[in-house]
N, C-alpha and C positions, 0 to 999 in steps of 0.2 A: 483301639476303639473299633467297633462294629458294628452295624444298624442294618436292622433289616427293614427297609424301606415297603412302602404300597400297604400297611395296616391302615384300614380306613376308622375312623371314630364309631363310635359305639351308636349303634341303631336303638339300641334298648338300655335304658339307665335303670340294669338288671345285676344282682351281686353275684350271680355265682357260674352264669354262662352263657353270659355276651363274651367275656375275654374268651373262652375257651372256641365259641363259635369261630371269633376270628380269626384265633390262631389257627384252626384245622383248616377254613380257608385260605391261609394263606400259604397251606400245605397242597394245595390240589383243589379239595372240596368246594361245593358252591351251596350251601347252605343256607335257605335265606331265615332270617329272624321268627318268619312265622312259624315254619317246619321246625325249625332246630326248639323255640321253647315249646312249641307243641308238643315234643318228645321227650323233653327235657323235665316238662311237668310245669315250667316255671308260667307258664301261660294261662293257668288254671288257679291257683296255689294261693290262698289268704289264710295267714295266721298271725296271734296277737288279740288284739293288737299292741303291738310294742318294738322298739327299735332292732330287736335282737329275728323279729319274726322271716321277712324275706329272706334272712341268711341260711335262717335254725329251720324253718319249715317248708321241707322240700320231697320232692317223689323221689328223688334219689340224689347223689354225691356225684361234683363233677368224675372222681375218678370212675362209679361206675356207669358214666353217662360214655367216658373216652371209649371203655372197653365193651360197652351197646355197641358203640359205632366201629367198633376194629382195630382201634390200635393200643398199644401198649402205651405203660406208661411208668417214669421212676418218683417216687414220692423223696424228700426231703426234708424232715421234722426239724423243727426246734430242739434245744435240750436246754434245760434248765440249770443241770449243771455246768455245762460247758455252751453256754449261747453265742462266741464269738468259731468258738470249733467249727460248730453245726452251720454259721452262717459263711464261712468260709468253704466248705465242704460243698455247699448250696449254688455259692456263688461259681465257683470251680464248674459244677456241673452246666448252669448257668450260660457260661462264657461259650463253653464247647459248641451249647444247642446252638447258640445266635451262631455262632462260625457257622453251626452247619446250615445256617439258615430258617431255623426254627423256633419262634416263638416259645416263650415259657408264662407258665403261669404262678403268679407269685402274689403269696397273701397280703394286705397292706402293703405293697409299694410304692401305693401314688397315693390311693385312698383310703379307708376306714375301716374296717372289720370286712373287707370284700379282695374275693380275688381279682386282679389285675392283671395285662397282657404287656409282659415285659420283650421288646422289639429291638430292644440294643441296650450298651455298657462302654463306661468308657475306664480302662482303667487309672490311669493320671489322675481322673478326680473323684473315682472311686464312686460309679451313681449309675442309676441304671436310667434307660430313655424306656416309654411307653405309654399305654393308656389306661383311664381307671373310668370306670361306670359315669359320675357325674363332673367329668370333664372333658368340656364342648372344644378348645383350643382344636386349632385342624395342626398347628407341630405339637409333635411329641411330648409328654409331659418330661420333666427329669429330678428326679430326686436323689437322694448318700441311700446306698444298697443298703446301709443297716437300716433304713427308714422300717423296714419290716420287724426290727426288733422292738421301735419303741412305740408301741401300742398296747393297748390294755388287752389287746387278745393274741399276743404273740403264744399261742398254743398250738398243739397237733400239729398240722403239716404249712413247712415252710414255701416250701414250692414244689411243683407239679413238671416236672420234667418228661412233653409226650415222644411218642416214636411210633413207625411204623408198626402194625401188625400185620397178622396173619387173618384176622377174623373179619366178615362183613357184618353189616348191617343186614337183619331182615326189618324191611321196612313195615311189613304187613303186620306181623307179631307186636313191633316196634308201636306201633299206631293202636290197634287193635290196646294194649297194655297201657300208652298213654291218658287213652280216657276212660278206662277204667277205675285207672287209678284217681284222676281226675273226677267223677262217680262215689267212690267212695271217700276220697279228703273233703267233697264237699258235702255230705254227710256225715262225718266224721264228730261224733260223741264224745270226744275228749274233755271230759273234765266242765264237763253240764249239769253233772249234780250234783259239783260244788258249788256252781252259782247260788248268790244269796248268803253264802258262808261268813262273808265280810273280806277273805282273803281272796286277793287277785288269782285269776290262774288264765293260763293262755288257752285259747276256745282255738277252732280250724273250721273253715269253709264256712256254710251257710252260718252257722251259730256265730261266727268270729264277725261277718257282716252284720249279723242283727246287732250286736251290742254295740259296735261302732256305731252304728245309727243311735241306738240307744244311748250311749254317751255322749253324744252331742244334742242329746235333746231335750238336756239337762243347760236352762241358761248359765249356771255357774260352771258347768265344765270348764277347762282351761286345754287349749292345744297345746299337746304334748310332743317331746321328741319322736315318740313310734308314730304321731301323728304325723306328723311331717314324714316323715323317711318313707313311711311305708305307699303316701298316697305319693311320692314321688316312681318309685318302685313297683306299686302295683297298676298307677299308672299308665305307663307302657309295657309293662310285660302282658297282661290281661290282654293290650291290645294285638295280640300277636294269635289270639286263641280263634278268633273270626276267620284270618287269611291262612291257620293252618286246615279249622275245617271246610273252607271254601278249596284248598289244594288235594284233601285225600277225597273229598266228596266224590268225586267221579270214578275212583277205584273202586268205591263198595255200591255199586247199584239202588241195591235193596234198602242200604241207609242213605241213599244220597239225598232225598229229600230234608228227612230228618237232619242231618248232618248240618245241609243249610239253612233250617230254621232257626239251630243251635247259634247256628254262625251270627246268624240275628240280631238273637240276643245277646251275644257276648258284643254283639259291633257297638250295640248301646249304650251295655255296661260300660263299654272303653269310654265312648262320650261323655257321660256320664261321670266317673272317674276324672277323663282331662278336667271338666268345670271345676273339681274339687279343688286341683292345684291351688289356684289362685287365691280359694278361701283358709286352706287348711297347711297349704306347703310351707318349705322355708320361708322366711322373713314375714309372718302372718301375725297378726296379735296372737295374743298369748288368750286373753279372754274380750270373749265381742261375744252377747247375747242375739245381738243379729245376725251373726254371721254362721253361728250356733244354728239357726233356725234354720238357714240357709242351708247347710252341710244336710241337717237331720233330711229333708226335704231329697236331697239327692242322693244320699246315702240308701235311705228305702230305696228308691229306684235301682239305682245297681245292683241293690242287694237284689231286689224281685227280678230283674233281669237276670242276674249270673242263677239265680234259683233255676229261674224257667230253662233256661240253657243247661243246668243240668238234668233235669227232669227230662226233658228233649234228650239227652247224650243217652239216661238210661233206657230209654226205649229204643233210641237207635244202634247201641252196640249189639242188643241182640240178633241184629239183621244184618252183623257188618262179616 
C-alpha cells in the first residue's frame, strides 16, 4: 500500500483539469485555479448544451496542456480486446508513479466520464485511493481499480502517467493564445445553420448561451441531465476567468484596463451562474414553469455578461 498524502480537494468541480492541476502541484508547482484554467481554456468554454459538452468541448487535451507546461507524459489506453491486459499494464505503471511520489491521472476512477487524481493504491484490496471533481469528502475517495472499466465510456486513454520534462512554460505566448482562443469559441459558428432543422446539434459559446436561455423559456421545457451537469461545471470553472484576468492584467499594460473590465463581466457571469445551481442543478424538479422563468431571466444575463466580456477580450488582445 502507498499514499501520497497533502492532495488537497478540488477547487473547481471541473472534468478535465482540476485533477491534473493538483497533481503538478503537488510535484513542485503552485498553480492557482484561476491561472491554471485560464490557460487551460476551461475558464472560458460553454458547449451543448448536453451532459457530454464540458468533457467534449474544450481549447485543448489534458495531455497537450501537460506538455504547454513542460513535462512529459505516458499515455495508457484501454483495449477492447484484451481489457483486463490493458488494465493491468495501467495499473503496474500506476503503482510505480505513486512509489515515486507522483500522482496519476485516471479516467473514471472515482467519478463519471471525467478524469480523476489517483494519490494511492492498495494492493490486498485491489483499489485505488483519490479524488474526483464532485467529491467534497476531505479523506480520500477509494474505489476496485477496475472501477475504470465499468463505464459507458471506457474508451481511448485509460490513464495519464506524468514526468518530468525538459520544456518550460512561456507564459506570455501561453496567455496571449488562451484568450484568443477563448475569442474565437465564443463565436464560434458551429452548427447555426442547422438550427430550425428539427434535429439537435451542439452549438459553442455565445450561440450555445442563447439557446439555453431559449430553452428554458419554453414553460413545458423539462430539466435535463446536460442541464444539471453542465450548470454544476460551468458553474465554477467560468468563475476562474475574472481572477485569471485580474493576475495577467498588470503584465500587458496597454490591455490592462480592458483586461479588467473583461474581468467584470465574467465576475457577474459567475454570480449569475452560482444562482442557477439551485434552480436548475442536481436534485431540481424535472418540470416547474416558474422555475423555467426564473432560469430564462438569468440565463440572459450571463449570457449578455460572458458576450460583453468577450467583446472587451477582442479589443484587448490586440494591445496585449
Amino acid at each position: 500500500m502507498k499514499i501520497v498524502n497533502g492532495i488537497s480537494n478540488y477547487e473547481v468541480n471541473e472534468t478535465n483539469f482540476e485533477a491534473l492541476r493538483l497533481a503538478l502541484n503537488s510535484m513542485g508547482e503552485t498553480f492557482s485555479a484561476g491561472y491554471f484554467h485560464g490557460i487551460a481554456g476551461s475558464a472560458f468554454r460553454i458547449g451543448g448544451i448536453c451532459p457530454c459538452a464540458p468533457t467534449c468541448s474544450l481549447a485543448m487535451s489534458p495531455q497537450q496542456l501537460i506538455t504547454l507546461l513542460g513535462y512529459d507524459y505516458i499515455e495508457f489506453p484501454y483495449d477492447d480486446a484484451n481489457k483486463e491486459g490493458a488494465l493491468e499494464k495501467a495499473i503496474d505503471a500506476i503503482r510505480v508513479s505513486i512509489d515515486n511520489g507522483v500522482p496519476v491521472l485516471v479516467w473514471d476512477a472515482f467519478t463519471m466520464c471525467e478524469w480523476d487524481i489517483v494519490t494511492g493504491y492498495d494492493d490486498n484490496e485491489k483499489v485505488f485511493h483519490g479524488r474526483g471533481a464532485y467529491i467534497t469528502h476531505a479523506e480520500y475517495q477509494k474505489k476496485p481499480w477496475n472501477n475504470t472499466l465499468n463505464t459507458m465510456a471506457s474508451h481511448g486513454v485509460m490513464a495519464i502517467v506524468i514526468a518530468k520534462g525538459s520544456g518550460t512554460l512561456d507564459k506570455r505566448a501561453a496567455e496571449i493564445a488562451a484568450i484568443k482562443e477563448a475569442i474565437r469559441h465564443a463565436n464560434d459558428a458551429e452548427n447555426t445553420d442547422k438550427l430550425g432543422s428539427g434535429a439537435w446539434v451542439i452549438l459553442q459559446g455565445k450561440a450555445a448561451y442563447q439557446r439555453w436561455a431559449d430553452d428554458f423559456a419554453k414553460s413545458d421545457y423539462k430539466r435535463s441531465h446536460g442541464d444539471m451537469y453542465c450548470i454544476g461545471v460551468y458553474s465554477g470553472a467560468h468563475a476562474q476567468a475574472g481572477p485569471f484576468l485580474r493576475d495577467i492584467a498588470p503584465n500587458y499594460p496597454d490591455a490592462s484596463e480592458l483586461l479588467i473590465q473583461a474581468a467584470e463581466h465574467f465576475e457577474k457571469e459567475a454570480e449569475l451562474l452560482k444562482q442557477l445551481v439551485p434552480l436548475i442543478g442536481w436534485g431540481t424538479r424535472e418540470l416547474d414553469p416558474l422555475r423555467n422563468e426564473q432560469a430564462t431571466v438569468l440565463l440572459r444575463e450571463a449570457a449578455a455578461c460572458y458576450g460583453s466580456a468577450m467583446d472587451i477580450l477582442a479589443a484587448a488582445v490586440d494591445k496585449m
